[in-house]
Each structure stands twice: as C-alpha cells, then as structure tokens.
C-alpha positions as CSV (number, residue, x, y, z in Angstrom):
1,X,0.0,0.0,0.0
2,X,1.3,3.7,-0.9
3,X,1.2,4.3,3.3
4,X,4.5,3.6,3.5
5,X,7.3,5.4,3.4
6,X,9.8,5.6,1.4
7,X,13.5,5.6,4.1
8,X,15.9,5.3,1.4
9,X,18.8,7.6,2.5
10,X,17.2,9.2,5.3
11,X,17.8,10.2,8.6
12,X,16.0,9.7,11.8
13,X,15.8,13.3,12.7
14,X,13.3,14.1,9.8
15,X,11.0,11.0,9.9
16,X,8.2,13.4,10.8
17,X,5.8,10.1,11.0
18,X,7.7,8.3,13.5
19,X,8.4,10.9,16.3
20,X,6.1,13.9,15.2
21,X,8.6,16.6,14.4
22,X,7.8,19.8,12.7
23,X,8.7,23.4,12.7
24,X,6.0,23.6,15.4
25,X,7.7,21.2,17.8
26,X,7.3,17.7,18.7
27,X,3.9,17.5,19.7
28,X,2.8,14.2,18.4
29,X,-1.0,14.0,16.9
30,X,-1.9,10.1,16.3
31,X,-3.4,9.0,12.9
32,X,-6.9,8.7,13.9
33,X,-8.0,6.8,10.7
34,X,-11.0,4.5,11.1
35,X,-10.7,3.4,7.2
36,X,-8.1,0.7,6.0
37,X,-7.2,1.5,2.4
38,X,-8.9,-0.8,0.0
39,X,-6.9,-3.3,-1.4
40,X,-8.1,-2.6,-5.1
41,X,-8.3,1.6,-5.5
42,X,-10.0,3.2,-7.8
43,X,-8.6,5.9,-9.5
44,X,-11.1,8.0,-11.0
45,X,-13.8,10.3,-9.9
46,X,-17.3,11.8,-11.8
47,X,-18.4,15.5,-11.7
48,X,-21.2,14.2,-9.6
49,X,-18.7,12.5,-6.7
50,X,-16.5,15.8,-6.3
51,X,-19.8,17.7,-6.4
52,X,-21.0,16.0,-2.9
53,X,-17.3,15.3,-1.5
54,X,-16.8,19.3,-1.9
55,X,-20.5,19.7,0.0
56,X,-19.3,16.9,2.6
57,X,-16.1,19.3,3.3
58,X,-17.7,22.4,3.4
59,X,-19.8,20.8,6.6
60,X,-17.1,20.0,7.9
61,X,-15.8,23.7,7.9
62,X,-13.6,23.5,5.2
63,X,-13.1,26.7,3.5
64,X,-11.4,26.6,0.5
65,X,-11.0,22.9,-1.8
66,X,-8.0,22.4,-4.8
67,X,-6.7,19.8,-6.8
68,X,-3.6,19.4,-7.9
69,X,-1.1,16.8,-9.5
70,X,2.5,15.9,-10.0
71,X,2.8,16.5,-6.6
72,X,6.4,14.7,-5.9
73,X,8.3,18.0,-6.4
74,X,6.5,19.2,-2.7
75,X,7.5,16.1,-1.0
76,X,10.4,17.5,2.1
77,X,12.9,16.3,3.1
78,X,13.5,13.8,0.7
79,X,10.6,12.0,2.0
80,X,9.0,9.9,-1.2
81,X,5.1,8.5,-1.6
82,X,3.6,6.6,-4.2
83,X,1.6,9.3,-4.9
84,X,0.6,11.2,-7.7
85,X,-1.9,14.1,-6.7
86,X,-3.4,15.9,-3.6
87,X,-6.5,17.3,-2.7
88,X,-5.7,20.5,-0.4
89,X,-8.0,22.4,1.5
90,X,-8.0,25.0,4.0
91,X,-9.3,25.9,8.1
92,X,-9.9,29.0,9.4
93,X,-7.7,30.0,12.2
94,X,-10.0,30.6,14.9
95,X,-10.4,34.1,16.3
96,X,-9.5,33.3,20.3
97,X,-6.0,32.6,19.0
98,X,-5.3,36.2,17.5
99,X,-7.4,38.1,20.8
100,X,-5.3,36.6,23.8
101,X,-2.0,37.2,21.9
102,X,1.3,35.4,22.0
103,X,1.4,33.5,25.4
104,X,1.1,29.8,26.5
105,X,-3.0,30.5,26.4
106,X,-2.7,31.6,22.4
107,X,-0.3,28.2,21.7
108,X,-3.0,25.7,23.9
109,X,-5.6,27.1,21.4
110,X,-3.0,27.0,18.4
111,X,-2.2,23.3,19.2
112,X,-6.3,22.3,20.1
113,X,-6.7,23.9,16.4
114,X,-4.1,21.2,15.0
115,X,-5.2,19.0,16.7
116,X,-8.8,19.3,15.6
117,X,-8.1,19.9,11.8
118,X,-5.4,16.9,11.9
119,X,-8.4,14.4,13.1
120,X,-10.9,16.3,10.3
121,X,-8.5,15.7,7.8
122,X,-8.7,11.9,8.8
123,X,-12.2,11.9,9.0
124,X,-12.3,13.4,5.4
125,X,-9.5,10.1,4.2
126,X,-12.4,8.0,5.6
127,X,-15.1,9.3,3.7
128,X,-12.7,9.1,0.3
129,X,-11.2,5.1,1.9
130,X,-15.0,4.1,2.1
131,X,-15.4,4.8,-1.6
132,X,-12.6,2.9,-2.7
133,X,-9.9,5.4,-3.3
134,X,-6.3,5.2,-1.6
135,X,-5.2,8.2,0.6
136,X,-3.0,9.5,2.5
137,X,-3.1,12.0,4.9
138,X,-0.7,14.8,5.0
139,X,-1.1,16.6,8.7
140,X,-1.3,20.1,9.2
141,X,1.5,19.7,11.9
142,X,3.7,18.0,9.7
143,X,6.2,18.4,7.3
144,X,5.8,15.7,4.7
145,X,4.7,18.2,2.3
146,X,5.4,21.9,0.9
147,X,1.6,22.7,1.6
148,X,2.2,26.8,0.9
149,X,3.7,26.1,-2.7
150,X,1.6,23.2,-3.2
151,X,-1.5,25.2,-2.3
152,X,-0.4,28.1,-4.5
153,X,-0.1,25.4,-7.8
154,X,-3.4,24.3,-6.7
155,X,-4.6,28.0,-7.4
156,X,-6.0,28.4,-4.2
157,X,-4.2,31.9,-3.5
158,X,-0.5,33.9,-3.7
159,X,2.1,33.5,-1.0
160,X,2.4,37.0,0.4
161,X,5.8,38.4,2.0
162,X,5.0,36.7,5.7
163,X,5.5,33.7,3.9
164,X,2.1,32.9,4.6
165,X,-0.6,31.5,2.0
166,X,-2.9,34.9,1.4
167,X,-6.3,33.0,-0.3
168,X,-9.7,34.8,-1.5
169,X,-11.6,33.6,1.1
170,X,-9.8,34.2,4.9
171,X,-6.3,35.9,3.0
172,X,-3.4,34.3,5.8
173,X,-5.7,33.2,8.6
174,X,-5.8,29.8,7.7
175,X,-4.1,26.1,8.0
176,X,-3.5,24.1,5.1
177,X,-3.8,20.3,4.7
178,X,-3.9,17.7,2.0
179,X,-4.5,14.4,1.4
180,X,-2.4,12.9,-1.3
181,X,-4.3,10.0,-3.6
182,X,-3.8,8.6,-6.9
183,X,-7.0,9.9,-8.6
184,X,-5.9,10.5,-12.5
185,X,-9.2,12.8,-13.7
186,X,-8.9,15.6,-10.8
187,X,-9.9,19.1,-12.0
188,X,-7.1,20.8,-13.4
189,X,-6.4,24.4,-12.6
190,X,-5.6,27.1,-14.8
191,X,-3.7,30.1,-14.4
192,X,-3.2,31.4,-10.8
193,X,-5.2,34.8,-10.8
194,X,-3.7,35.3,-7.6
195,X,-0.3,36.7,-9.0
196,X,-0.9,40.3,-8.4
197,X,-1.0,39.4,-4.6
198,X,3.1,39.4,-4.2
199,X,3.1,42.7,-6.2
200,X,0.5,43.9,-3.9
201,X,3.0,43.2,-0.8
202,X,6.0,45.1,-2.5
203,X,4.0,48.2,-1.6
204,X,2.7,46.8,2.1
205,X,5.0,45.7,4.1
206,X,2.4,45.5,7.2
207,X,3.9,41.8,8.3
208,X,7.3,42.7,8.0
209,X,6.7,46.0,10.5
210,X,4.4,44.1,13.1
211,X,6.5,41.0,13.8
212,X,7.6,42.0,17.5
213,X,10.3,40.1,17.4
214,X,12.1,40.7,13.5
215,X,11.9,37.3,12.4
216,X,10.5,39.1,9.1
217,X,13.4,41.5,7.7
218,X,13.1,43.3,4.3
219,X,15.9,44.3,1.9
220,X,15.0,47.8,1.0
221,X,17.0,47.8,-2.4
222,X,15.6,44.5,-3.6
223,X,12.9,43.9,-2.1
224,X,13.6,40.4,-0.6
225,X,12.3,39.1,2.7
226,X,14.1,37.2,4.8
227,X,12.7,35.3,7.6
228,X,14.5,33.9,10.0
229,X,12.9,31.1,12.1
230,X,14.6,30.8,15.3
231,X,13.3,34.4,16.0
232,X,9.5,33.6,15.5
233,X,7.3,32.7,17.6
234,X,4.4,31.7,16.0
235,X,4.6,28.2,16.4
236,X,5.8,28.2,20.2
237,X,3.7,31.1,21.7
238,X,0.5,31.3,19.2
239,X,1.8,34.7,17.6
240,X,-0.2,35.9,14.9
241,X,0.5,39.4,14.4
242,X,1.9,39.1,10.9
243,X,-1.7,37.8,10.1
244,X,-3.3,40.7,12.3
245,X,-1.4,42.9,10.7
246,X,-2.4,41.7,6.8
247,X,-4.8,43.7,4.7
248,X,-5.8,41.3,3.1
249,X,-7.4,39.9,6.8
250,X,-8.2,43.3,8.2
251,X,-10.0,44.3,5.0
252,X,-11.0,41.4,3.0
253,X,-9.5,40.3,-0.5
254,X,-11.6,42.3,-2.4
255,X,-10.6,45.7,-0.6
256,X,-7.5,44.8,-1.2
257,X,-7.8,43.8,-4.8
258,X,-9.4,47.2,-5.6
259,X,-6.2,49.5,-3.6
260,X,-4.1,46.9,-5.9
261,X,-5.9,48.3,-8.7
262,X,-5.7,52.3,-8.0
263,X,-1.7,52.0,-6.8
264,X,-1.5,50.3,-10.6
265,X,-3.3,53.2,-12.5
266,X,-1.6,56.1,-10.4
267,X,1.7,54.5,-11.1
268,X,1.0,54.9,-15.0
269,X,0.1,58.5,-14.6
C-alpha cells in the first residue's frame, strides 16, 4: 500500500511520522484513521462525486477545496510517496487565537486547532477510503509536504511576504492540509489569478513591520524578505501578528484587490 514510506537515505531526525517533528515542535498527533485503504483503488472520480465530496467538506468547515497533481516535487525532506496528486484544503484559524496574543493561552488554542483539523483531515480520508480510493493524509502539523507552494499550484491563492498563504476567502488566517491520492481525472487548474497578490506586498510591508520580534526583515534595495525562524514565535507562543497585521485579513481580499488596482493606474500617470 502507498502508506509507507519511502526511508531510502534518510535520517532519523526528519521521519516526521515516527516521532512527530515539525517546525512547530514535537507535539505528536496520532493517525486517527477509522478506514483501511482498500486493497483494489479506484482511480477516478465523476463530476457528480466531487460535487457531494466538496459539499461533505464544506460541513465539515472546510473553507477553500483544490486539486492538484505531479505533486512529488513538494514532497520534504526527501521524503517519497507513491503518490501522484493531492486534494488541499483550507481551516480557518480561529479568532480566540489572535485576541489573547502570544502566550502559553494563544499556543494551547494554536495546538487544540491542529489537533482538531489533523483528526478532520482523517475523518475526510475515511469518507474518500470508504469509496474505494487510496489516501493519504498529510497533517497540518507535519512536514511531509510543501503545503504553501503546493496550495499556491493548486490556485488556491499567492504566497504574500509573511511567507504565509494569502487566499480569496480568509487571505493568511488559515491552515493548510492535504491528502495525497492517486485519482488521474482531478480538475485541473488554470492560471493562478492570484499573482498580483506578491506585487501587492511590494507596496505593504504591514507583516514585515508588526513581527515584535524581527523574524521578518526586508531588503530595501531588492525587495527580498528574509525570515528567519529561530526568532518567530508563531509556532511556540500562538503569535499571529503578521496575520493581524495583513490587509488582506483586516479588509478582505476584495478591498484589497481594488487599492491593488488604484496603486497600478496612479503608477502609469
């Protein structure tokens, strides 16, 4: 069965399945699958299955739902699957997290949010398990996969200059998933019309200047930002002022889009 990994060449210190490491720490969240994989997959969908899967996720409290293939190129730390595609999907951050601030409180919630998405995302490999297709699940918590990048091919937004994911719906105040599957007819997305987004942030700069603790720096003569990890604290005290701090969650994408739009036409005058 594709759940296994592929250890050629590895080393201990990044088997993220077997001891739970991440960039978040080693808090371990089990695989709480209820579904074996079937021992004969399928491996192709109809218009009519995606149509109720997508309703199933949305009441779950999924918020935004992309497909994606030739996934391998996402895989980290030269972890390998036999896996071909993902489906990715997105959960809100919830709003207790960003009004206690950065704090052991703020990281409790921060890790109950993981903790809960990581079992949805199971729940969701069930549903798909039960209907004859072969999954995997790639945690939130984990880093098996590149889910910003891989989220970005799936069209699903623009990484913005926190490094975060900045999508139509919720722009950065969101987690991303995926659970990777060897389905050969999933919709194919076009072209990103998210790319104005990282132009956008050339002119904002509102992450960069509300980190408290400069784990975002910007070069002022290229335009590059840096971010250094071992100075955040996102993942070890619940910060989220970089996401606070973003238009694009303060004012809504569309706001935002619009501002885009006028900074554009003034600049041609």
């Amino acid at each position: 069965m594709a759940d296994n990994w592929n250890f050629d060449g590895l080393v201990q210190d990044v088997l993220v399945k077997s001891n739970g490491s991440s960039c978040c720490g080693d808090i371990f969240y089990p695989d709480t699958s209820k579904i074996e994989n079937p021992i004969k997959p399928i491996d192709s969908v109809t218009k009519e299955f995606l149509n109720d899967f997508e309703i199933y996720l949305k009441q779950l409290g999924v918020v935004e739902i992309a497909y994606v293939d030739d996934i391998k190129e996402y895989f980290m730390h030269g972890l390998d699957f036999d896996f071909t595609s993902a489906i990715v999907f997105s959960y809100e951050i919830n709003q207790h997290i960003h009004d206690v601030g950065a704090g052991a409180k703020a990281q409790k919630y921060n890790n109950d949010l993981y903790r809960d998405f990581g079992n949805l995302s199971y729940k969701i490999s069930d549903y798909l398990r039960l209907r004859g297709f072969e999954t995997m699940v790639a945690h939130p918590h984990e880093e098996t996969i590149d889910f910003l990048h891989l989220a970005q091919k799936a069209g699903m937004g623009a990484i913005g200059k926190s490094g975060l994911l900045i999508s139509p719906e919720i722009g950065p105040n969101q987690k991303i998933a995926a659970i990777l599957v060897n389905i050969v007819n999933l919709p194919k997305y076009g072209n990103n019309d998210h790319d104005w987004i990282p132009d956008y942030c050339n002119y904002c700069n509102s992450c960069i200047q509300a980190c408290p603790h400069d784990a975002l720096t910007l070069d002022k003569k290229t335009k590059a930002v840096s971010f250094t990890e071992g100075l955040c604290i996102g993942c070890s005290e619940g910060c989220t002022e970089c996401i606070k701090a973003c238009p694009f969650y303060k004012n809504g994408y569309d706001a935002v889009f619009e501002k885009y739009e006028k900074i554009k036409r003034k600049s041609k005058e």
